[in-house]
Legacy VTK file of the C-alpha trace (Angstrom):
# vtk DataFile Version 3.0
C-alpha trace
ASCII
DATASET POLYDATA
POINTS 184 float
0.159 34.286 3.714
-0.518 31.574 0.763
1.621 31.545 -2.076
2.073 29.990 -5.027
5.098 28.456 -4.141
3.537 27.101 -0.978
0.577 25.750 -3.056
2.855 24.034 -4.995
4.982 22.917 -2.232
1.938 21.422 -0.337
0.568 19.689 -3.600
4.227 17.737 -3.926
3.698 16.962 -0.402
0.307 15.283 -0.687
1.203 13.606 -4.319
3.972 12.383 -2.182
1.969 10.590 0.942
-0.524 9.266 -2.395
2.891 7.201 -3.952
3.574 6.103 -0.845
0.120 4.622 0.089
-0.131 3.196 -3.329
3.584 1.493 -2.449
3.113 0.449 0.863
-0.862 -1.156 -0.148
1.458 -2.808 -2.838
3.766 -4.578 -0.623
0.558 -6.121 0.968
0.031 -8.053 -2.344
1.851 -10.995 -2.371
3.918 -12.018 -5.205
6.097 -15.401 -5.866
8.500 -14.505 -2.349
7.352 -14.316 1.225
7.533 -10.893 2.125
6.400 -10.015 6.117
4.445 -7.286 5.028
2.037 -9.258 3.597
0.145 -10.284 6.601
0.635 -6.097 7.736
-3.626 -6.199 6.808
-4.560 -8.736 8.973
-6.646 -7.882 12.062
-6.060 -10.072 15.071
-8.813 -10.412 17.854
-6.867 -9.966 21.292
-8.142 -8.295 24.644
-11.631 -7.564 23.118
-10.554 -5.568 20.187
-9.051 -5.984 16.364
-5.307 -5.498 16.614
-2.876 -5.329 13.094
-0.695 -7.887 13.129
2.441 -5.944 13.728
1.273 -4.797 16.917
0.241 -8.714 17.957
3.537 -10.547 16.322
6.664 -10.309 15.069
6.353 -11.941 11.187
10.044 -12.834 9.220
10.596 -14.726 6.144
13.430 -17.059 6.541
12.620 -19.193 3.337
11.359 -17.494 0.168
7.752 -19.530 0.708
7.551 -19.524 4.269
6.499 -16.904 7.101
7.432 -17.102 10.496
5.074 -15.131 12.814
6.228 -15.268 16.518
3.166 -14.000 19.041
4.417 -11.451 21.536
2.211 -13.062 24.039
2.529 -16.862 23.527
-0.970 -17.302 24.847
-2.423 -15.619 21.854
-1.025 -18.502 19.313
-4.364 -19.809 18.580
-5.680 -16.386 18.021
-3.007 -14.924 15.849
-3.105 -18.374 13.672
-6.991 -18.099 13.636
-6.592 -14.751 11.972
-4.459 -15.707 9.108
-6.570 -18.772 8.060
-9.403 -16.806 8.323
-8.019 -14.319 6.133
-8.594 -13.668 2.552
-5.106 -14.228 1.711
-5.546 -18.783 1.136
-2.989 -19.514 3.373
-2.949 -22.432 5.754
-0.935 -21.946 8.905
0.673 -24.373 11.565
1.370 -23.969 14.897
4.917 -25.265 15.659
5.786 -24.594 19.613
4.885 -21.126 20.449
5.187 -19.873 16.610
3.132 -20.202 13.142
4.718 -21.560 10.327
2.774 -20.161 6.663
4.291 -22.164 3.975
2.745 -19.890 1.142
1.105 -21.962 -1.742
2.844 -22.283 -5.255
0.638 -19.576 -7.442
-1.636 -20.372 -10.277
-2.370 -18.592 -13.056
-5.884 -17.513 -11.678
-4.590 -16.628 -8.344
-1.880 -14.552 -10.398
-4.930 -12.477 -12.538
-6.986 -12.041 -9.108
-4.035 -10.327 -7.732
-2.891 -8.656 -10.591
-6.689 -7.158 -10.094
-6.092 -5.984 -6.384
-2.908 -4.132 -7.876
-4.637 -2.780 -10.486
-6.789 -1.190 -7.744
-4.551 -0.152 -5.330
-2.839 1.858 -8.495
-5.834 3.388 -9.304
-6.468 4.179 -5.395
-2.800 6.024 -5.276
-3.863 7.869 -9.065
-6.954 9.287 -6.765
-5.414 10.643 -4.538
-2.564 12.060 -6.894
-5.469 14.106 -8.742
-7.338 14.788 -5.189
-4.241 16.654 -4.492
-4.088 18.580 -7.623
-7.735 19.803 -7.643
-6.914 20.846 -4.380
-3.816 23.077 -5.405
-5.555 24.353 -8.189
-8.871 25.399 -5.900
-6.521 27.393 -3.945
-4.653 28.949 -7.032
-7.984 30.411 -7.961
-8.735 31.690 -4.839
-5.266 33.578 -4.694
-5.746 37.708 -4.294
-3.319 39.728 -5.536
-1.739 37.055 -7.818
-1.737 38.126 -11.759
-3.842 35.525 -14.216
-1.278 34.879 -16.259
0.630 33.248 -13.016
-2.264 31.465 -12.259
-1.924 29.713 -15.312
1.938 29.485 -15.512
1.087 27.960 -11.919
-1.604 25.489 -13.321
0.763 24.047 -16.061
2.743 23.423 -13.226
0.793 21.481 -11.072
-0.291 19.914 -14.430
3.022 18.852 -14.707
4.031 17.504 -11.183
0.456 15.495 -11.516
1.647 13.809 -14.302
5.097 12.998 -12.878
3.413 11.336 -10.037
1.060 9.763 -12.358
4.251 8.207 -14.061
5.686 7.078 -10.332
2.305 5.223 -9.531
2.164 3.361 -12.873
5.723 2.721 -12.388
5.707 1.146 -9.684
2.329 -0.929 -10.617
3.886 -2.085 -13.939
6.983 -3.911 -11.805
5.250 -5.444 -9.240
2.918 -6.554 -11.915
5.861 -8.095 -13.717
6.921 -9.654 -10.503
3.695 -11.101 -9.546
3.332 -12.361 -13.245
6.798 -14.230 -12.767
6.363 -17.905 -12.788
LINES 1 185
184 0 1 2 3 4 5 6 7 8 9 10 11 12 13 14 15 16 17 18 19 20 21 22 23 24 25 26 27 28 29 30 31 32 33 34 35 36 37 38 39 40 41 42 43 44 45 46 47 48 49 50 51 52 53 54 55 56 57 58 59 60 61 62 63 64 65 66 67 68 69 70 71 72 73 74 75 76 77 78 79 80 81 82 83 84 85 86 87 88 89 90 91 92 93 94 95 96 97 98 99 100 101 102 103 104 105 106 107 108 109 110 111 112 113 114 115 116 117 118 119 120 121 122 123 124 125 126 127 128 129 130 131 132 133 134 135 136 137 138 139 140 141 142 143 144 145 146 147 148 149 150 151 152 153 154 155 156 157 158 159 160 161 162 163 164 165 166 167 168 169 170 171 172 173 174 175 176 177 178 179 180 181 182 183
């Protein structure tokens, strides 16, 4: 049987997987460091199909401008390095032996406001699905038999309140890796 609490419980849940999207499409952004997560939304062609690339290559940052990305089959080289030029990400790699080098490119102050942009949407992306969640509770709060109206609405404020916490998390979170992409 549905109860509040396990509306409630649910809705922290799915707040809870919409932070995490919004931080995990965040570390995709790049900011001033080289961070192997950044090439995590590239899409190799190997074998016939579109593979991520870390399920095609193992990518480290030894140097805070340059990514190493080591093929896990060394015949793929050309294909893996294909996919990151090819990329909308401006990066120009070199293949050194059987890995890629990506020296990442010193940031301008355009490249800086473009990606501030992506961010920007990303946030707004994790926001959604924040408030997505929330409706959701809420739909089921209504549809509760049995339940007085005056928990209903102690229940909504609730929910009210956890969406705004989350709310708080998302813009958190935007506002410092704002301030670290802004960082000259």
């Amino acid at each position: 049987m549905t109860t509040i609490q396990t509306i409630s419980k649910d809705c922290r849940a799915a707040m809870e997987k919409g932070v995490d999207a919004a931080k995990r499409e965040f570390t995709t952004v790049r900011s001033g460091k080289a961070n192997p997560s950044m090439l995590d939304i590239i899409k190799v062609e190997m074998y016939g199909s579109f593979l991520p690339m870390n399920q095609c290559a193992q990518v480290s940052a030894p140097e805070p401008r340059v990514l190493l990305v080591t093929p896990f089959d060394k015949s793929q080289v050309k294909a893996v390095e294909k996919a990151i030029r090819e990329s909308d990400l401006g990066l120009d790699p070199a293949i050194n032996g059987g890995v890629i080098r990506v020296p990442l490119p010193a940031m301008n102050e355009q490249r800086r406001k473009d990606l501030v942009k992506v961010l920007h949407k990303y946030a707004e992306d994790g926001r959604i699905a924040v408030r997505h969640a929330r409706t959701h509770s809420r739909d089921f709060l209504k549809k509760l038999d049995g339940v007085s109206e005056d928990d209903v609405k102690h229940a909504e404020k609730e929910l009210q309140k956890l969406h705004d916490e989350f709310i708080a998390k998302v813009d958190a979170l935007m506002k410092a890796k704002e301030a670290e992409i802004m960082e000259v």
